[in-house]
C-alpha positions as CSV (number, residue, x, y, z in Angstrom):
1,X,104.1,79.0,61.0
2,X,102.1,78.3,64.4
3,X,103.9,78.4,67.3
4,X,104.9,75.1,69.4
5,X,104.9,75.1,72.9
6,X,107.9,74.0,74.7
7,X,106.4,70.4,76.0
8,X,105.9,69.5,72.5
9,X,109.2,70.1,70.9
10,X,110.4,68.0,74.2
11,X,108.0,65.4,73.2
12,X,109.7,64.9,70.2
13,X,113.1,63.6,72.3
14,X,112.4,60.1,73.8
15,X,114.4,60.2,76.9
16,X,112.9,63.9,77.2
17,X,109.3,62.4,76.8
18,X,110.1,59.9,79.3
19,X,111.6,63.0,82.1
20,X,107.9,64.3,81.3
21,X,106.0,61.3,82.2
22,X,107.8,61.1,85.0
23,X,107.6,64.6,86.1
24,X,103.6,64.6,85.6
25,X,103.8,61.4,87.1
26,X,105.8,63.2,90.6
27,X,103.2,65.7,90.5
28,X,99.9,63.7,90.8
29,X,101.4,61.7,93.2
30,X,102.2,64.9,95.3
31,X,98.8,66.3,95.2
32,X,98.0,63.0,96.1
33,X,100.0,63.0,99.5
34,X,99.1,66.6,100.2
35,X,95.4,65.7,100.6
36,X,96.4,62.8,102.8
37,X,98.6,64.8,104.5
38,X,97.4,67.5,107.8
39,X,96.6,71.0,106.6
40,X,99.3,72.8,108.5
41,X,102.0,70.0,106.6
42,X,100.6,69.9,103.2
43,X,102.5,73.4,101.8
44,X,105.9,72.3,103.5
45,X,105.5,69.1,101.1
46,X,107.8,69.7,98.4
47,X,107.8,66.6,95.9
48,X,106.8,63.0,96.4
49,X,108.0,60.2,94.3
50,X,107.8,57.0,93.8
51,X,110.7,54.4,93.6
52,X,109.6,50.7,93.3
53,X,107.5,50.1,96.2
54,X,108.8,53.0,97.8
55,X,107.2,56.9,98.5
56,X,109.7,59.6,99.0
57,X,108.6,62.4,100.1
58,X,110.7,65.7,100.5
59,X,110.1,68.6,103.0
60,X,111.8,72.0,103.3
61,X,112.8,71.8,106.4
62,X,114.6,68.8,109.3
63,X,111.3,69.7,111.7
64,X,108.5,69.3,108.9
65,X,110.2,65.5,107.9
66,X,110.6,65.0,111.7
67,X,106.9,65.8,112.4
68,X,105.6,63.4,109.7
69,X,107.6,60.7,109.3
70,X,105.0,58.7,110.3
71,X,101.9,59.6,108.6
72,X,104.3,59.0,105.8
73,X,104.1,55.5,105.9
74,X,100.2,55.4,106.5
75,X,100.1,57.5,102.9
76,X,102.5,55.2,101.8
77,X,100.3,52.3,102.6
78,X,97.2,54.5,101.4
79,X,98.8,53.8,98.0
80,X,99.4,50.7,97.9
81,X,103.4,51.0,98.5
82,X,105.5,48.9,101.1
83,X,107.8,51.8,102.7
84,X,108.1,55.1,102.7
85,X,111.1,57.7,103.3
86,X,111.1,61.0,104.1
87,X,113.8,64.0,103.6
88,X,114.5,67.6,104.2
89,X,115.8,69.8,101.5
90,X,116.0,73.2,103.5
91,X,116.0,76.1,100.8
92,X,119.1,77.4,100.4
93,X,120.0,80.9,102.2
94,X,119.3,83.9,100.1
95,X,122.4,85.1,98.3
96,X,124.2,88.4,99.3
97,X,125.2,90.5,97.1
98,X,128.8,90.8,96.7
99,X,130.3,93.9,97.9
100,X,133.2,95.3,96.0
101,X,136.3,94.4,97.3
102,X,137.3,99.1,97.4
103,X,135.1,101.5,98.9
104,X,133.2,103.9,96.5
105,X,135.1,107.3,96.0
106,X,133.3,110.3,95.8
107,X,134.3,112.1,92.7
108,X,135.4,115.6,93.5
109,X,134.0,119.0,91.9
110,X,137.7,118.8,90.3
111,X,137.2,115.6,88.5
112,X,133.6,116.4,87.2
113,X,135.4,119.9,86.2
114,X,138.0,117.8,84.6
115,X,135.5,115.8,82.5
116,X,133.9,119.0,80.9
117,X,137.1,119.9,80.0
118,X,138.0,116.6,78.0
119,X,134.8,116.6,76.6
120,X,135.3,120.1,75.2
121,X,139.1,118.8,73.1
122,X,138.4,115.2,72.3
123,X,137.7,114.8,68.7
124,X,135.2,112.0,68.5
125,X,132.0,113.5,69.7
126,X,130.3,110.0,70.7
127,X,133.1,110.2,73.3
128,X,132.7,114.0,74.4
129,X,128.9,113.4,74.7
130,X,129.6,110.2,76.7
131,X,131.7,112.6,79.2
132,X,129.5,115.1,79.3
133,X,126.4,112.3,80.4
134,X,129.1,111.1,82.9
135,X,129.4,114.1,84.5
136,X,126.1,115.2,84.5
137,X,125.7,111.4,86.1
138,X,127.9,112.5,89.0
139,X,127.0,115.8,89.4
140,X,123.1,114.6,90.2
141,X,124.9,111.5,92.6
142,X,126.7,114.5,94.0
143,X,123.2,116.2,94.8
144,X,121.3,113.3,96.1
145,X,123.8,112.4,98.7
């Protein structure tokens, strides 16, 4: 059975069709404003729509949407539309990484010591091997530090 790319099986969904259109529709219009807009603006230019007689277009940052708010409405005319409005949508700050809420604990020669020995007794030997890889993991963390 050939493969079917994802737009297709979309395709098949009315109101999904009609996201598409839209969608292809936002993004000739944006490569539309981006050659009407200067070079050092046209990469801060993050969408561009269209609502009735109205071009939106989004920046990613306050000072880009400050700096050409007016051109906007010269594109905006360029286009045959009556108004245009312009937005920031600053990206969002990277994410940290959470830090656990305890500090990590060095194991001690005593524990690793103490995982060989368990390894040695418990009957299962997917659990003694598992031990053993443990404390062969902490023995080389041990080294490294």
């Amino acid at each position: 059975m050939p493969r079917k790319h994802v737009r297709d099986l979309l395709a098949a969904s009315p109101a999904a069709a009609q996201a598409l259109a839209l969608q292809e529709r936002d993004r000739a219009l944006l490569t539309l404003v981006r050659r009407r807009l200067p070079a050092d603006a046209r990469e801060h230019c993050i969408s561009a729509g269209q609502t009735r007689d109205r071009l939106v277009l989004t920046f990613d940052s306050p000072a880009w949407a400050t700096r050409t708010r007016f051109e906007a409405r010269d594109i905006a005319e360029s286009l045959g539309l009556c108004e245009a409005a312009v937005r920031a949508r600053p990206a969002p700050p990277p994410r940290r990484r959470r830090q656990s809420r305890r500090p990590r604990v060095e194991p001690t020669a005593k524990v690793i010591a103490n995982l060989l020995a368990t390894a040695e007794v418990v009957r299962d030997p997917g659990l003694g091997d598992a031990l053993k890889r443990l404390a062969r993991h902490l023995c080389d963390g041990q080294s490294q530090d």
